[in-house]
N, C-alpha and C positions, 0 to 999 in steps of 0.2 A: 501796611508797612511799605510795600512795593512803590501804592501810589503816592505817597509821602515822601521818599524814595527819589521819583521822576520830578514832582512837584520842586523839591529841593533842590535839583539839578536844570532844571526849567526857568524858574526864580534866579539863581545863580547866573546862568546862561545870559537870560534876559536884556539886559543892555547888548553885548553880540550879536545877537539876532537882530536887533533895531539898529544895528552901524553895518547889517550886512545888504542893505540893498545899493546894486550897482548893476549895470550893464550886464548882460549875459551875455559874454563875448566866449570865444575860447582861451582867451587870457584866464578868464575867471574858472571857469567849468578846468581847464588844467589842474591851477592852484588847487581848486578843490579836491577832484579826482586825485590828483598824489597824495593829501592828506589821507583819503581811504587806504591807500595802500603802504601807509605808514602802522597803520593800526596799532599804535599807542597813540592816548590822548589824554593828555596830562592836564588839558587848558580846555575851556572849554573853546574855542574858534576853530582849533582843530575836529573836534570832534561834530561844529555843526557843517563844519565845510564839508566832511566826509555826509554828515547827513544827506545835506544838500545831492550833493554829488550822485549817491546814491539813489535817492529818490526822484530824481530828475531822470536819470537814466531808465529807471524803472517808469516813470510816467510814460517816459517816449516808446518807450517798449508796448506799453499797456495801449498807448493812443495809434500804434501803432496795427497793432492787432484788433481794433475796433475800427480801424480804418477799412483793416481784411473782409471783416467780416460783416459789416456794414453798407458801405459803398461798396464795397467789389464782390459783397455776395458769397465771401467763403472763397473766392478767388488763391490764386498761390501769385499774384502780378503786386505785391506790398511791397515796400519798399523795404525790408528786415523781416526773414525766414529764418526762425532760429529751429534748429532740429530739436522734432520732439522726441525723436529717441536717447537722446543725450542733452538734457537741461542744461541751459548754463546760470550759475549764480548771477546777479547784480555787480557781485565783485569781480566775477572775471569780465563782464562785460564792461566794466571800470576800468581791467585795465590794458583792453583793448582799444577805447576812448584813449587814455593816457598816452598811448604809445599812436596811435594815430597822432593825434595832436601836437607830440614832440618829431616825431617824421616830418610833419607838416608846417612849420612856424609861421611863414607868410599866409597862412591863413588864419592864425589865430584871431584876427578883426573881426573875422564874419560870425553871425548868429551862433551859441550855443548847440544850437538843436539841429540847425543846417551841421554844423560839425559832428555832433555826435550819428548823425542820422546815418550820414557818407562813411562813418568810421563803423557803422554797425552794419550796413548793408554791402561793404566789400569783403568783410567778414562773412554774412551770411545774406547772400545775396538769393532773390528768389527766383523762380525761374521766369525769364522774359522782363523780369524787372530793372527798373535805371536804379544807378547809386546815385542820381542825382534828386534831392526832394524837392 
């Protein structure tokens, strides 16, 4: 039933998903990121922009720490040190992205990921490490 469920909502979705590829600027990663923290989604655009949002943040996090522990060998010199005695959700790291982003507007042009990266490592910067990626 579940998967029936997603399926339905998937199908539905469907055309949105296919009208959603565009530049990953910080223009775009905004818009999105504030849909997350609207958390009502009545439509489906809203809710894949939150997707989005969410999981992209989550990637950079993930690639992040495979950067750590890979190249740098278990290093603490990453560019994003999130403390592990205090987890933070995806969502609060959404909307720390958000609020960087709106601080920041002259730079919405530049890369996504360069944006979120700067926005999550002045936050949790690691030691010896630049907020610059």
């Amino acid at each position: 039933m579940k998967r029936l469920l997603t399926l339905s909502v998937f199908l539905a979705c469907f055309p949105v998903l296919l009208a959603h590829a565009e530049d990953e600027d910080g223009n775009l990663l905004l818009r999105e990121c504030k849909e997350t923290l609207n958390e009502t989604y009545k439509e489906c655009e809203p809710a894949i922009n939150s997707m989005h949002c969410l999981g992209y943040i989550d990637g950079l996090v993930a690639m992040n720490d495979i950067y750590k522990s890979t190249v740098l060998k278990g290093s603490s010199q990453g560019l994003i040190c999130l403390p592990k005695e205090k987890p933070q959700t995806v969502g609060q790291l959404a909307r720390i992205v958000v609020k960087y982003l709106e601080d920041n507007p002259k730079q919405l042009h530049e890369p996504a990921a360069s944006l979120a990266t700067v926005a999550l490592s002045k936050s949790f910067p690691c030691k010896g490490g630049s907020t610059s990626p």
